[in-house]
Structure formats: structure tokens, C-alpha cells
N, C-alpha and C positions, 0 to 999 in steps of 0.2 A: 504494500500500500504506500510507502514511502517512496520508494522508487519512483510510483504512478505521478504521486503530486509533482516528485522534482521535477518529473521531465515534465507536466505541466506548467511550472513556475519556468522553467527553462527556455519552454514552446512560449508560452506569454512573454516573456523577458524579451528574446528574440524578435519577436513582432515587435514590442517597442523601442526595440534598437536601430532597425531597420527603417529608414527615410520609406519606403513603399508600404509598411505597414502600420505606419502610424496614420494613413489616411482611412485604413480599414479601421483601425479602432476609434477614428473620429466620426465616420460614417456608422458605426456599431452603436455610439453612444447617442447620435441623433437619433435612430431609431428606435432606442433604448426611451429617451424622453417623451418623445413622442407617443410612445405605446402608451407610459406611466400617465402622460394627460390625457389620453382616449381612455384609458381603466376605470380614470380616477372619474371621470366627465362624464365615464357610461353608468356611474355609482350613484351619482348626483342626478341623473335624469331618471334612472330607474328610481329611486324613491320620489324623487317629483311624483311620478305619472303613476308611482303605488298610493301617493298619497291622495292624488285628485281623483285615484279612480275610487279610494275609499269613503272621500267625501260625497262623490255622487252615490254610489251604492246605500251611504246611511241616509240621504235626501231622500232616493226613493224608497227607501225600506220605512220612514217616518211617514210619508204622503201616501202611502198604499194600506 
């Protein structure tokens, strides 16, 4: 298992040594942010639209 990580840390290290891989790990990390505000945006819209749908549901549940 130790072995596994070095040559991980190794393989990482490498790419950030390298002038051609440090635009992979820039481009990595856009995508990376990117994701984290769509996760974050689809968290906040999903409880919006759980909460407007439960406001409607107890309106008509009250008027029927």
C-alpha cells in the first residue's frame, strides 16, 4: 500500500513539474469549481422547489 501512494505522490509531483502538465491541473481545477457551484446551486434549487411544492400541497390540502 505504501508503494501504491509513492508512486502516486511521485505521478502527481511529476505532472507538477512539468510546464505541459501544469495546464492539465489548471484545467482539472476549473472543472473541479465548476462542478462544486452546479452541486452546490442544484442543492439550493432542489429545496426551493421542495419547499414551494410543499407550500402548494398544504394550500390545497387546507381549501379541499
Amino acid at each position: 500500500m505504501h508503494a501504491l501512494s509513492n508512486n502516486l505522490y511521485l505521478f502527481v509531483r511529476n505532472l507538477l513539474d512539468r510546464e505541459e502538465g501544469q495546464d492539465l491541473v489548471e484545467y482539472a481545477m476549473v472543472v473541479a469549481l465548476i462542478a462544486f457551484g452546479a452541486i452546490t446551486g442544484m442543492g439550493y434549487l432542489a429545496n426551493g422547489i421542495n419547499t414551494a411544492f410543499s407550500q402548494i400541497a398544504t394550500t390545497l390540502t387546507a381549501d379541499v
